[in-house]
PDB file of N, CA, C, O and CB in Angstrom:
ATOM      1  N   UNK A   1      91.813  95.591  73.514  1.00  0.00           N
ATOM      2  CA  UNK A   1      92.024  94.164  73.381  1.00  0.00           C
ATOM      3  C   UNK A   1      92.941  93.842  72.202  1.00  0.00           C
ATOM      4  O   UNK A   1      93.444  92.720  72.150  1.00  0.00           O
ATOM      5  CB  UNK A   1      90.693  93.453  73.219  1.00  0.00           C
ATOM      6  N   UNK A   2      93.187  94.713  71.285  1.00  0.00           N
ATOM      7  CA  UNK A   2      93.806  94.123  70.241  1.00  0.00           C
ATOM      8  C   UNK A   2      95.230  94.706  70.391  1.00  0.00           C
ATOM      9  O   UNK A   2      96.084  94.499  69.528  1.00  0.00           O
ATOM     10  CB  UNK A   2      93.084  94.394  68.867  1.00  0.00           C
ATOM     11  N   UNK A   3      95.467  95.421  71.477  1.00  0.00           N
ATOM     12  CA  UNK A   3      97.144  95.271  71.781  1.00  0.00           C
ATOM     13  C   UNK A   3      97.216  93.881  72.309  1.00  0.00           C
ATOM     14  O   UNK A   3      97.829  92.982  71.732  1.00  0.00           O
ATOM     15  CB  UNK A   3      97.858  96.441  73.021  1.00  0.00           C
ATOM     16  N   UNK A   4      96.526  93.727  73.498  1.00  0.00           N
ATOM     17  CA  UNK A   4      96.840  92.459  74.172  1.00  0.00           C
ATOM     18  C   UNK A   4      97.037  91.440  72.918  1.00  0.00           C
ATOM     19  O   UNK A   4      98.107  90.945  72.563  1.00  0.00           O
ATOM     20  CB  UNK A   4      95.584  91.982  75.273  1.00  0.00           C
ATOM     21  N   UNK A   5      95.862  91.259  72.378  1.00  0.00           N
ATOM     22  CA  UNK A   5      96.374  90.457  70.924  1.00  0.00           C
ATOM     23  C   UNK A   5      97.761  90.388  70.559  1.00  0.00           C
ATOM     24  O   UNK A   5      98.376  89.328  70.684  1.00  0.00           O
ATOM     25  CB  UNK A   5      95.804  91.105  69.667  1.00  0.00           C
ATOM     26  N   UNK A   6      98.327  91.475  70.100  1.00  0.00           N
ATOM     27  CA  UNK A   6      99.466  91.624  69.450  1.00  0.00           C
ATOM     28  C   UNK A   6     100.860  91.196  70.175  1.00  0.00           C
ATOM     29  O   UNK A   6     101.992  90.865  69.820  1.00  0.00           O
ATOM     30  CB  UNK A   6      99.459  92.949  69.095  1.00  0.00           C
ATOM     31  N   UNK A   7     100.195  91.373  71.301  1.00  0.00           N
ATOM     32  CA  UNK A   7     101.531  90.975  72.611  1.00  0.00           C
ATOM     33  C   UNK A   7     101.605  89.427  72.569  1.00  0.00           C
ATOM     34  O   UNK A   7     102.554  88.920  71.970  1.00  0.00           O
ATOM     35  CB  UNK A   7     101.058  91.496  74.567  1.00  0.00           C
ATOM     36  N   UNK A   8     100.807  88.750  73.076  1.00  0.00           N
ATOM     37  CA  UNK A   8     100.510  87.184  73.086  1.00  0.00           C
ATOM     38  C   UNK A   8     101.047  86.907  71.708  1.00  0.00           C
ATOM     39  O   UNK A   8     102.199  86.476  71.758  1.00  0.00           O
ATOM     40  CB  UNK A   8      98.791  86.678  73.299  1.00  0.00           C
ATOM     41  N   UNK A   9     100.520  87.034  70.393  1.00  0.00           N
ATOM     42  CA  UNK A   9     101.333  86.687  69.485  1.00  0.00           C
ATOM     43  C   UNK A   9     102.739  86.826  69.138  1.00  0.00           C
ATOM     44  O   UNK A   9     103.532  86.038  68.621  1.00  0.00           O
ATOM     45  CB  UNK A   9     100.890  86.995  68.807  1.00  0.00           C
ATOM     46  N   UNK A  10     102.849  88.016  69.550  1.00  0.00           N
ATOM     47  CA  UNK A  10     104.781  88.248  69.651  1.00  0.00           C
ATOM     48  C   UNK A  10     105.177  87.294  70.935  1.00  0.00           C
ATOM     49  O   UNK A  10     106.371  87.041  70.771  1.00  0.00           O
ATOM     50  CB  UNK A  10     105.435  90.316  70.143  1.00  0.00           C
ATOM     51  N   UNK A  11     104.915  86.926  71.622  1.00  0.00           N
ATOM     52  CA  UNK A  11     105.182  86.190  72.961  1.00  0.00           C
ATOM     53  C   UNK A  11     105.249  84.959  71.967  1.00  0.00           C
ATOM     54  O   UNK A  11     106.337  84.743  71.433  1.00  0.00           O
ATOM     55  CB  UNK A  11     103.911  86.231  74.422  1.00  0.00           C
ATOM     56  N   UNK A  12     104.338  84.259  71.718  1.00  0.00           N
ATOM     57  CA  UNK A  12     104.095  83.110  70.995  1.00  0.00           C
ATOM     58  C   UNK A  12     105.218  82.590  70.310  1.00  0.00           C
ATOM     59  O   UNK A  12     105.885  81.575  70.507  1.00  0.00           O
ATOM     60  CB  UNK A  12     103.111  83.307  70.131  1.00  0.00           C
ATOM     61  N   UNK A  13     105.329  83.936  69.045  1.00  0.00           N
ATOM     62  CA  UNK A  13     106.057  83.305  67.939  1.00  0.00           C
ATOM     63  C   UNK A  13     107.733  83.370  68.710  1.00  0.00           C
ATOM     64  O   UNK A  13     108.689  82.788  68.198  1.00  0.00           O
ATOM     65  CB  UNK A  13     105.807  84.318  66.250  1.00  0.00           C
ATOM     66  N   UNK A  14     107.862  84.356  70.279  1.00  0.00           N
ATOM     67  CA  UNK A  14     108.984  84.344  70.861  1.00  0.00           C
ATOM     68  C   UNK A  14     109.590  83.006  71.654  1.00  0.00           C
ATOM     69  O   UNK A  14     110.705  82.648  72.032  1.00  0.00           O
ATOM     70  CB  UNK A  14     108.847  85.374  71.633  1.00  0.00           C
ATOM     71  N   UNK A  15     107.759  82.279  71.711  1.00  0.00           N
ATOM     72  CA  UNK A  15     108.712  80.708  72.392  1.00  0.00           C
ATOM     73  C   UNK A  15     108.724  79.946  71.327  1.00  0.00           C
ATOM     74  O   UNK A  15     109.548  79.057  71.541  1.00  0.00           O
ATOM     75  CB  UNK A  15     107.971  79.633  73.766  1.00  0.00           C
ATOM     76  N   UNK A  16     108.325  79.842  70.462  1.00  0.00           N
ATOM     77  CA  UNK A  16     108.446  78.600  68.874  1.00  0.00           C
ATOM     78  C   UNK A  16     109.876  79.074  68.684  1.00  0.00           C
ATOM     79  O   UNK A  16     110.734  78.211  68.870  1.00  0.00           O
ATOM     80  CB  UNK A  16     107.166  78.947  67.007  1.00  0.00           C
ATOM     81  N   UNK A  17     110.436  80.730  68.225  1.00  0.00           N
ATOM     82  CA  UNK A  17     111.667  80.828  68.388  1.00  0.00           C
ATOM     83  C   UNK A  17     113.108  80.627  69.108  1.00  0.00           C
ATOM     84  O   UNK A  17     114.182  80.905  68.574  1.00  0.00           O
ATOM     85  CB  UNK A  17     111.527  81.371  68.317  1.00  0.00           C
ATOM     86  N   UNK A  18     112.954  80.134  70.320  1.00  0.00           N
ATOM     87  CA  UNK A  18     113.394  79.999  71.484  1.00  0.00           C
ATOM     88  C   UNK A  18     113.245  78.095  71.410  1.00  0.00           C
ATOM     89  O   UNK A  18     114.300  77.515  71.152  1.00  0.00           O
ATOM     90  CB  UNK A  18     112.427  81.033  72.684  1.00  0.00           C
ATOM     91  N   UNK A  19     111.937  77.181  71.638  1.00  0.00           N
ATOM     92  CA  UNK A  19     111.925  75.941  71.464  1.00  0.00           C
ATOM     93  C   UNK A  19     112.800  75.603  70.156  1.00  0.00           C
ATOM     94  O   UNK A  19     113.780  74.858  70.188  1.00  0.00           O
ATOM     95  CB  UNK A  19     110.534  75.517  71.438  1.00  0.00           C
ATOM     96  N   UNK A  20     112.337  76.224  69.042  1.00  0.00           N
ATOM     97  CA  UNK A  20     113.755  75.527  67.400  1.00  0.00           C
ATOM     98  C   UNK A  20     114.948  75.892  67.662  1.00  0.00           C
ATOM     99  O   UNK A  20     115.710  75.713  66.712  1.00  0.00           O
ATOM    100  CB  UNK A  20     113.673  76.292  65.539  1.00  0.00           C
ATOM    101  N   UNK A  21     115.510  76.425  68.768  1.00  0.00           N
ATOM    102  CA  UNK A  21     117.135  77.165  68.731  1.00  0.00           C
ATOM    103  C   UNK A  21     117.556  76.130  69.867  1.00  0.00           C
ATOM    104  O   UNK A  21     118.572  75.441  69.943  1.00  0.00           O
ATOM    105  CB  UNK A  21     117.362  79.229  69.255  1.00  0.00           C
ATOM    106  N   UNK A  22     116.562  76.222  70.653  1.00  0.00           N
ATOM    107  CA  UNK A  22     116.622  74.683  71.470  1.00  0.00           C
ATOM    108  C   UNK A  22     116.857  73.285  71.273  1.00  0.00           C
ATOM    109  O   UNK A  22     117.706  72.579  71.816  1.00  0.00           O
ATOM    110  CB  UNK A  22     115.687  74.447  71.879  1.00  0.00           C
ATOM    111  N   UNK A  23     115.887  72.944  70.321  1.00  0.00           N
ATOM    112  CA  UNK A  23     116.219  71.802  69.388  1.00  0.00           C
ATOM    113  C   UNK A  23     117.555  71.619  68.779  1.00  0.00           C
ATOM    114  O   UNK A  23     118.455  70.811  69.010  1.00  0.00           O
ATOM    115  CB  UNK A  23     115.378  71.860  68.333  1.00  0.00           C
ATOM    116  N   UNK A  24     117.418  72.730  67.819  1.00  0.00           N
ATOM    117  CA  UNK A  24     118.852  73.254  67.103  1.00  0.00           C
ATOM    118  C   UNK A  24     120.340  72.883  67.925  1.00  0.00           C
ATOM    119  O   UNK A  24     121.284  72.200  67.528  1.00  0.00           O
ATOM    120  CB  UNK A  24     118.766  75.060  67.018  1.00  0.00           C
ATOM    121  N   UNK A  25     120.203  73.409  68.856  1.00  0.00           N
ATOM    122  CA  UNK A  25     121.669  73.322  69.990  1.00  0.00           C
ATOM    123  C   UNK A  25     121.317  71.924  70.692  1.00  0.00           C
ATOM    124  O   UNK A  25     122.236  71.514  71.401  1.00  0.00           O
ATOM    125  CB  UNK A  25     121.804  74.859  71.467  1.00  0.00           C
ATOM    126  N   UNK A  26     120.177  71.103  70.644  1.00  0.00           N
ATOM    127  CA  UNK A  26     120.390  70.163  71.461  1.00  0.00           C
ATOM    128  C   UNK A  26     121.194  68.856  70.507  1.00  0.00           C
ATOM    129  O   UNK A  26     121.611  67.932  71.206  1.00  0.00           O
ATOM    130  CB  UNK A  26     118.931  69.835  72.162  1.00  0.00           C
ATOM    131  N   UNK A  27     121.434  68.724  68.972  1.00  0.00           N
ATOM    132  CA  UNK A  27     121.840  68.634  67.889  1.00  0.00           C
ATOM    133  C   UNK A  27     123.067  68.957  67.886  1.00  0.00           C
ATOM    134  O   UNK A  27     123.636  67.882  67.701  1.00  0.00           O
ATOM    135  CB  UNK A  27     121.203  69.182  67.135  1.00  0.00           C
ATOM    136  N   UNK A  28     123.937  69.846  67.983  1.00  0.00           N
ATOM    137  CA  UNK A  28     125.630  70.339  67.978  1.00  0.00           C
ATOM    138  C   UNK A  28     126.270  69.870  69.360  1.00  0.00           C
ATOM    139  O   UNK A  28     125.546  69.696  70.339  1.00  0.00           O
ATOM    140  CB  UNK A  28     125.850  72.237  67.874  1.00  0.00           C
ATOM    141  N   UNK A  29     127.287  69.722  69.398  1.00  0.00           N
ATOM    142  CA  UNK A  29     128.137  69.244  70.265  1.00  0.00           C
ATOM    143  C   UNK A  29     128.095  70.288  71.294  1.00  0.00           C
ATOM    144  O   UNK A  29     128.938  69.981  72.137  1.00  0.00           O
ATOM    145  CB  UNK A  29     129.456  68.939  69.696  1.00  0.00           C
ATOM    146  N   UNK A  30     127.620  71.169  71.556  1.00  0.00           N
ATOM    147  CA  UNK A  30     128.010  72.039  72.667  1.00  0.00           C
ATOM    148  C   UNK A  30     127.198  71.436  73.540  1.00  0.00           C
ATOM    149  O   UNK A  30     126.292  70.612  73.418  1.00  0.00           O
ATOM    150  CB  UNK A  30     127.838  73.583  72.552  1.00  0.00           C
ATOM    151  N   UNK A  31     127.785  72.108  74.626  1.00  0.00           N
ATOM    152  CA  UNK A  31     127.873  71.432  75.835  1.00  0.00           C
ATOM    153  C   UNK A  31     126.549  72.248  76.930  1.00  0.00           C
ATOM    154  O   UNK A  31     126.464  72.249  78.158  1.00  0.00           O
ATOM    155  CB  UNK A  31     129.645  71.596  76.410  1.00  0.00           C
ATOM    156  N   UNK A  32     125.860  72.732  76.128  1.00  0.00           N
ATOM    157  CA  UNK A  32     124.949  73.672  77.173  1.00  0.00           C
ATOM    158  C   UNK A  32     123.826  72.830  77.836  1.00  0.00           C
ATOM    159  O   UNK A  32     123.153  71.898  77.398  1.00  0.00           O
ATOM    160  CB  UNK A  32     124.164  74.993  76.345  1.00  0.00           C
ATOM    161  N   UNK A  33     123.841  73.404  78.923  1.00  0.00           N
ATOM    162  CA  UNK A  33     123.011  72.496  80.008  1.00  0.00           C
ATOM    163  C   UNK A  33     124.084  71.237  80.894  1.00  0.00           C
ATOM    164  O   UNK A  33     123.609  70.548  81.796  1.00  0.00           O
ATOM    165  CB  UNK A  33     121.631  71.553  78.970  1.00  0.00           C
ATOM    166  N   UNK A  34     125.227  71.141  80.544  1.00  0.00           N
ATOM    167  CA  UNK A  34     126.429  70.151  81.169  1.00  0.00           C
ATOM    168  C   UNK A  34     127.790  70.468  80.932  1.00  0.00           C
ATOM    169  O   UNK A  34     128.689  69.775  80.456  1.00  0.00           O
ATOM    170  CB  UNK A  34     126.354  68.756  80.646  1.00  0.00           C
ATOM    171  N   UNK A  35     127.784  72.339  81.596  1.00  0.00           N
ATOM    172  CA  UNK A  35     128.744  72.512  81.648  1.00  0.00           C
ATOM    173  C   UNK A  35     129.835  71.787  83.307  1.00  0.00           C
ATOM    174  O   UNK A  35     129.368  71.292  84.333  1.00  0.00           O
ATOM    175  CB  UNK A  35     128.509  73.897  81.297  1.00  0.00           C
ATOM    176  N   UNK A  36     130.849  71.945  83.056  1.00  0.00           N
ATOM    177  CA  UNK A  36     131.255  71.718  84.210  1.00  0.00           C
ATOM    178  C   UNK A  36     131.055  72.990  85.264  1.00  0.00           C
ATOM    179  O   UNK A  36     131.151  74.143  84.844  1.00  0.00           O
ATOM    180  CB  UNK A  36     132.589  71.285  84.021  1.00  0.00           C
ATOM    181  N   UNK A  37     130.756  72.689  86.729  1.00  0.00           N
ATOM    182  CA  UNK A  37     129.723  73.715  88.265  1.00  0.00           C
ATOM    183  C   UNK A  37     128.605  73.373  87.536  1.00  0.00           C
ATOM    184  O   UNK A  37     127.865  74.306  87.849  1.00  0.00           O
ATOM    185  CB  UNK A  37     129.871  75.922  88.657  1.00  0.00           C
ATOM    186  N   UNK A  38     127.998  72.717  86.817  1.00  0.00           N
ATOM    187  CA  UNK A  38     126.301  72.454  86.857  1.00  0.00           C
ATOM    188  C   UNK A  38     126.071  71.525  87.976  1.00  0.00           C
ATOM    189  O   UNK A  38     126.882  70.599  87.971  1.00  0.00           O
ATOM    190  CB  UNK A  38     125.612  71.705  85.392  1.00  0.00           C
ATOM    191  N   UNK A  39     125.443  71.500  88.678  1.00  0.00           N
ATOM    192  CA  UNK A  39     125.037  70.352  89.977  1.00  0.00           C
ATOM    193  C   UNK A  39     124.226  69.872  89.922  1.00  0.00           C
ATOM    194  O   UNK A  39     123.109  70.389  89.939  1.00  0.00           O
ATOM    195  CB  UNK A  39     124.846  70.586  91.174  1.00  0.00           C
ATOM    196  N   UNK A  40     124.570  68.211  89.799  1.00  0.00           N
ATOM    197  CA  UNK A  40     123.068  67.454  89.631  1.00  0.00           C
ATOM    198  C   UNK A  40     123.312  66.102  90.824  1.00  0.00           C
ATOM    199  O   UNK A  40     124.328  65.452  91.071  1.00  0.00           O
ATOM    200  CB  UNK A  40     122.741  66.734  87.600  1.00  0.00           C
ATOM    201  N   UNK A  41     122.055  66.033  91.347  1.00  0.00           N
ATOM    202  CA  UNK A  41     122.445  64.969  92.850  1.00  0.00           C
ATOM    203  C   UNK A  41     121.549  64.056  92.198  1.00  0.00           C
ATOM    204  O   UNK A  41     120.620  64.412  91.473  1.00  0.00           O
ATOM    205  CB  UNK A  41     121.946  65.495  94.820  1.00  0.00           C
ATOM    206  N   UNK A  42     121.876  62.771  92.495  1.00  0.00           N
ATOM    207  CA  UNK A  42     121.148  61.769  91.915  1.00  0.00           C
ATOM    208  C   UNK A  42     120.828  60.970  93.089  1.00  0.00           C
ATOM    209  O   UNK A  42     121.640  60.289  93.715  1.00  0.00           O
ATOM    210  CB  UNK A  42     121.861  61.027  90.799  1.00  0.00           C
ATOM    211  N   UNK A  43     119.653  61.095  93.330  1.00  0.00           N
ATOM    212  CA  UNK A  43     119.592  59.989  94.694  1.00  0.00           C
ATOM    213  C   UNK A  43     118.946  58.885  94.197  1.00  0.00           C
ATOM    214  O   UNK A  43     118.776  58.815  92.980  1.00  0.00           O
ATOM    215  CB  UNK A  43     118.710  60.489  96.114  1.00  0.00           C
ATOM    216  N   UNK A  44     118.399  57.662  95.206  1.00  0.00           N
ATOM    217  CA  UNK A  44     117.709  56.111  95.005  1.00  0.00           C
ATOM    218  C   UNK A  44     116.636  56.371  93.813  1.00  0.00           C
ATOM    219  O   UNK A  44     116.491  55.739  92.766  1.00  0.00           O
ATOM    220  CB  UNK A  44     116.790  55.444  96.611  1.00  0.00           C
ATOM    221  N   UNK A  45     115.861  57.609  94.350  1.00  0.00           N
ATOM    222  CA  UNK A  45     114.426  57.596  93.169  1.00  0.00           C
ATOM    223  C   UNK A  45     114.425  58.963  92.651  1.00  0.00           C
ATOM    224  O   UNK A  45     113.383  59.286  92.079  1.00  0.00           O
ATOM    225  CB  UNK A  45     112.666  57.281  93.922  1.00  0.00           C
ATOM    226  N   UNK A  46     115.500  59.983  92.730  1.00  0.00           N
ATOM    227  CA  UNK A  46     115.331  61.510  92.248  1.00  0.00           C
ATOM    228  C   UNK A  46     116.656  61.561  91.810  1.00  0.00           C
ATOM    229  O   UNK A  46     117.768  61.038  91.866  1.00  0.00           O
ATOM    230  CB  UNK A  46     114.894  62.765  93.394  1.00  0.00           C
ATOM    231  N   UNK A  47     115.843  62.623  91.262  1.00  0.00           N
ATOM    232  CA  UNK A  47     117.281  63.743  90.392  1.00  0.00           C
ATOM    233  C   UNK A  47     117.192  65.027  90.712  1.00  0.00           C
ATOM    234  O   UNK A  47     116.019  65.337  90.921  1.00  0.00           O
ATOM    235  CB  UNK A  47     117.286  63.909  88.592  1.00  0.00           C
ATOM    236  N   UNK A  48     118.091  66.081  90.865  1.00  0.00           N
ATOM    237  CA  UNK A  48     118.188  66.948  91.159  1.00  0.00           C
ATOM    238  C   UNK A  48     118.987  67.896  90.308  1.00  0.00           C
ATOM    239  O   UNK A  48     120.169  67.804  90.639  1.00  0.00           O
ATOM    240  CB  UNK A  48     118.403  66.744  92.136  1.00  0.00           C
ATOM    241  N   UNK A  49     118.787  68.888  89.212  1.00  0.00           N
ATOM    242  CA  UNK A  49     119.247  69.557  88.560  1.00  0.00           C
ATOM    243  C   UNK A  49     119.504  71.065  88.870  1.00  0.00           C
ATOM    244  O   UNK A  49     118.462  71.709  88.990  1.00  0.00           O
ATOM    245  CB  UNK A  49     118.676  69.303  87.717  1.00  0.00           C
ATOM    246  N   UNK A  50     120.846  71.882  89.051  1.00  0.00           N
ATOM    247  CA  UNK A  50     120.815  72.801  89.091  1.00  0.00           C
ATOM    248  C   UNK A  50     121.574  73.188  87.996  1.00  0.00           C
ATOM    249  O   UNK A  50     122.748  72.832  88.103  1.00  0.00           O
ATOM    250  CB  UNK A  50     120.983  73.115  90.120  1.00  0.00           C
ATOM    251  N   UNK A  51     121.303  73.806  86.959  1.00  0.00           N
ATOM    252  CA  UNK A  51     122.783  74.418  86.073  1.00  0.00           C
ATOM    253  C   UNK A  51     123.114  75.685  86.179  1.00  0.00           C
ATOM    254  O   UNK A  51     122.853  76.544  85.337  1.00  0.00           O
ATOM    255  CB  UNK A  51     122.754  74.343  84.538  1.00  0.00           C
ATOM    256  N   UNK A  52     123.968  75.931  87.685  1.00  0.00           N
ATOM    257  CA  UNK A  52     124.446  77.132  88.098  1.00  0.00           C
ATOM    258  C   UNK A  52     125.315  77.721  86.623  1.00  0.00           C
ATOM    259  O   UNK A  52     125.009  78.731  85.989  1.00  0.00           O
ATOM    260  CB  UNK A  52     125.421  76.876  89.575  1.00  0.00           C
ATOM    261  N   UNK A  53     126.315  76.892  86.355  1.00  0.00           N
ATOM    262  CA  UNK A  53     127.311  77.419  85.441  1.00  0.00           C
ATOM    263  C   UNK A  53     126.610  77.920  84.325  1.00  0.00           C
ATOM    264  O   UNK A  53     126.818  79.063  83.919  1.00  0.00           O
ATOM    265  CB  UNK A  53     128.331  76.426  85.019  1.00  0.00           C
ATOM    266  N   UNK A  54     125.704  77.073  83.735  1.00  0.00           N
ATOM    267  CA  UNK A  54     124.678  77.129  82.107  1.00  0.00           C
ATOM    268  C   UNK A  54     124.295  78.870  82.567  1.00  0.00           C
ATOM    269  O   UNK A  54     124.999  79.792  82.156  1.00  0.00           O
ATOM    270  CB  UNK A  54     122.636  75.581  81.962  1.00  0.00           C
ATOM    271  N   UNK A  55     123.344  79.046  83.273  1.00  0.00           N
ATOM    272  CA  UNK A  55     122.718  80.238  83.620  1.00  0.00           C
ATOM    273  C   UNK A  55     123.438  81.553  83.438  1.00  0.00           C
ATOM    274  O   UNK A  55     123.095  82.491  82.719  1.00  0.00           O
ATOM    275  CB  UNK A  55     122.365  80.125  84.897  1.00  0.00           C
ATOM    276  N   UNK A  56     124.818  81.423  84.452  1.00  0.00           N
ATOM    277  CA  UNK A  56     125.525  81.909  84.519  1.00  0.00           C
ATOM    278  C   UNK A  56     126.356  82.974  83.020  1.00  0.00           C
ATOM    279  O   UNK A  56     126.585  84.131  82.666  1.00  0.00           O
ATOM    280  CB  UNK A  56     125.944  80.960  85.164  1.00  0.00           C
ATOM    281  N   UNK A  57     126.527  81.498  82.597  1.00  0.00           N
ATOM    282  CA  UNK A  57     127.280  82.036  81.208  1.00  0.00           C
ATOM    283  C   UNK A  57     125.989  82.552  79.852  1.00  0.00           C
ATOM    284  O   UNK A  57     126.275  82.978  78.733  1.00  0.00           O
ATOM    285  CB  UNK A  57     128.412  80.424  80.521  1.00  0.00           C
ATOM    286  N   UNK A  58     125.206  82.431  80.169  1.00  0.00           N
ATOM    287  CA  UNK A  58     124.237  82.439  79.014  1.00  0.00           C
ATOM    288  C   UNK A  58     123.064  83.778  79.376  1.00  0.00           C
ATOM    289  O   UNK A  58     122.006  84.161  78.875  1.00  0.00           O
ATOM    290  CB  UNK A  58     123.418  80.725  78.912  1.00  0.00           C
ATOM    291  N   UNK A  59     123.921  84.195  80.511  1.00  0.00           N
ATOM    292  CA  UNK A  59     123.162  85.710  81.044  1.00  0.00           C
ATOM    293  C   UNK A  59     123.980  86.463  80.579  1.00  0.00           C
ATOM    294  O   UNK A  59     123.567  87.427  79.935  1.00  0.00           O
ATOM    295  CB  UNK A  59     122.932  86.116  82.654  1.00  0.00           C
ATOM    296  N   UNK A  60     125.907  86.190  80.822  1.00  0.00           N
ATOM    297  CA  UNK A  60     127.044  87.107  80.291  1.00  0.00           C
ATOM    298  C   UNK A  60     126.729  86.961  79.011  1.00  0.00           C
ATOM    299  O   UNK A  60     127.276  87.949  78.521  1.00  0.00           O
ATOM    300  CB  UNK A  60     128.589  86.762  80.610  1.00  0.00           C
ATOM    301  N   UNK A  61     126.311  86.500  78.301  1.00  0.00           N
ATOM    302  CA  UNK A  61     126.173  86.236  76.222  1.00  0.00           C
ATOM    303  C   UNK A  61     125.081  86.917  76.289  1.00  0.00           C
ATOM    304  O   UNK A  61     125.225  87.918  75.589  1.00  0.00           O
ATOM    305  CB  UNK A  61     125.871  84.390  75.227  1.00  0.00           C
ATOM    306  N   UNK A  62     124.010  86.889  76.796  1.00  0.00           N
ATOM    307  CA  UNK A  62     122.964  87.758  76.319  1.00  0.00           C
ATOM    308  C   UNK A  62     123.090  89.236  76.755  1.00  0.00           C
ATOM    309  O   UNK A  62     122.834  90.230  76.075  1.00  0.00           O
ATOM    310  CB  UNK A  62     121.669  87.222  76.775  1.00  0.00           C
ATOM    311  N   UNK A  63     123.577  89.172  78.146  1.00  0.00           N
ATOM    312  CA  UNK A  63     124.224  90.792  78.529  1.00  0.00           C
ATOM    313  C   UNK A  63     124.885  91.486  77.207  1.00  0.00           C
ATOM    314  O   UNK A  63     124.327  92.441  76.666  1.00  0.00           O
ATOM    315  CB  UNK A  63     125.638  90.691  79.825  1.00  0.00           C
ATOM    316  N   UNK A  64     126.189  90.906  76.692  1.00  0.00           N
ATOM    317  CA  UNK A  64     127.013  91.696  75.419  1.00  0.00           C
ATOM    318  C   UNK A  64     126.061  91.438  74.411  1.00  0.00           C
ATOM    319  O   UNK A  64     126.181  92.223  73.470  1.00  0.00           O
ATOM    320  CB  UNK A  64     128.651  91.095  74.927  1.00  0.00           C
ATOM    321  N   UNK A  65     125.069  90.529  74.266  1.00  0.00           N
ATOM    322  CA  UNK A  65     124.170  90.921  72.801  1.00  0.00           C
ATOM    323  C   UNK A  65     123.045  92.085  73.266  1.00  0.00           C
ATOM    324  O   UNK A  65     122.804  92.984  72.461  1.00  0.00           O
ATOM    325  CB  UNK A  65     123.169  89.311  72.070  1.00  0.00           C
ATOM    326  N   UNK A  66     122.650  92.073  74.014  1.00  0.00           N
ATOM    327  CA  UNK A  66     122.105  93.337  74.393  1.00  0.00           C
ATOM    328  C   UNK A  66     122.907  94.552  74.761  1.00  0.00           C
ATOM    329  O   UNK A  66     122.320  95.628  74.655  1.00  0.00           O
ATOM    330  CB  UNK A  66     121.360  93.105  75.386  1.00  0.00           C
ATOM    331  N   UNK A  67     123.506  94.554  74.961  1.00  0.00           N
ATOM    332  CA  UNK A  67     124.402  95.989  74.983  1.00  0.00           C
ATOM    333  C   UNK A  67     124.925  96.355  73.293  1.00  0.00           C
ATOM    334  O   UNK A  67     124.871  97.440  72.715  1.00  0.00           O
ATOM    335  CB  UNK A  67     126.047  95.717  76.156  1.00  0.00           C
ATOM    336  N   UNK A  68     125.435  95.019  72.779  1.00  0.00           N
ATOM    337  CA  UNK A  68     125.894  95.557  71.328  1.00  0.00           C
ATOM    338  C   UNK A  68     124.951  96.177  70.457  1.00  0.00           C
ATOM    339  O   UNK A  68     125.320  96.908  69.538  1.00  0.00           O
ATOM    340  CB  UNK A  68     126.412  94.497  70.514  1.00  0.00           C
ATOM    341  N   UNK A  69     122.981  95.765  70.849  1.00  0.00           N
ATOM    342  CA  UNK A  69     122.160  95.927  69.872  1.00  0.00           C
ATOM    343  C   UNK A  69     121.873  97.430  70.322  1.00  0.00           C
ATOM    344  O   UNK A  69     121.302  98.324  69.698  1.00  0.00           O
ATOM    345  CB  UNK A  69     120.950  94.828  69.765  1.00  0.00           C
ATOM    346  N   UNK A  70     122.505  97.440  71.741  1.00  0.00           N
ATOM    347  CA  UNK A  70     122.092  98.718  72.494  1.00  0.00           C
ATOM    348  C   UNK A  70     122.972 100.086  71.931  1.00  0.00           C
ATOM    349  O   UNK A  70     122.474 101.171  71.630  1.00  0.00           O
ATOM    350  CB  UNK A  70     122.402  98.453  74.212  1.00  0.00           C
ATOM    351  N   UNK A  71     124.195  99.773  71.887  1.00  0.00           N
ATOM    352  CA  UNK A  71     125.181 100.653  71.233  1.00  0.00           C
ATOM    353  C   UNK A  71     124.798 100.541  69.628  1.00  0.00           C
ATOM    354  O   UNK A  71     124.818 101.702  69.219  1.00  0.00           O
ATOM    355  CB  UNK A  71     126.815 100.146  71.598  1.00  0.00           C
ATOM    356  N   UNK A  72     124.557  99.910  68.853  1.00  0.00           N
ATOM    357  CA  UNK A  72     124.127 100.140  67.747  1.00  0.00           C
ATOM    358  C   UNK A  72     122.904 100.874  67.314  1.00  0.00           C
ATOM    359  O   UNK A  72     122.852 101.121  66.110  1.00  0.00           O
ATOM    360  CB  UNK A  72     124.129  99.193  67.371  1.00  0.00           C
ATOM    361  N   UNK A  73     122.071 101.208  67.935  1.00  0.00           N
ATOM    362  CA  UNK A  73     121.296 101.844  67.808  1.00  0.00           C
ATOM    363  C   UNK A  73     121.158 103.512  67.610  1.00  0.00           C
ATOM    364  O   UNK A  73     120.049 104.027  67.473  1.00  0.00           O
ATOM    365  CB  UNK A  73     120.881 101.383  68.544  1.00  0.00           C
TER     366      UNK A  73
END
């Protein structure tokens, strides 16, 4: 039980890290989450959000930061 412990807390302090970088970028002018190919349909009483492009590009950025931490090792 006290791995499981240790996991959940690293998980934890991994979304508080993840929610303040969130915050953080929602604060700077970049444009993430409304890049242009994001698709959003707006009908009478809905919204519809897809951010194909956001996803897209923010899988290629984490791909080369994981490979660089990978080659550095």
């Amino acid at each position: 039980m006290g791995d499981l412990g240790k996991i959940l807390i690293y998980l934890g302090a991994a979304v508080v890290l993840i929610g303040v970088l969130l915050v953080l970028l929602g604060k700077t002018a970049l444009p993430i989450g409304r890049l242009p190919g994001d698709v959003i349909y707006r009908g009478k009483s809905t919204t519809v959000y897809f951010p194909i492009v956001t996803c897209i590009v923010l899988s290629l950025v984490l791909s080369v930061v994981m490979y660089l931490i990978q080659k550095m090792r």
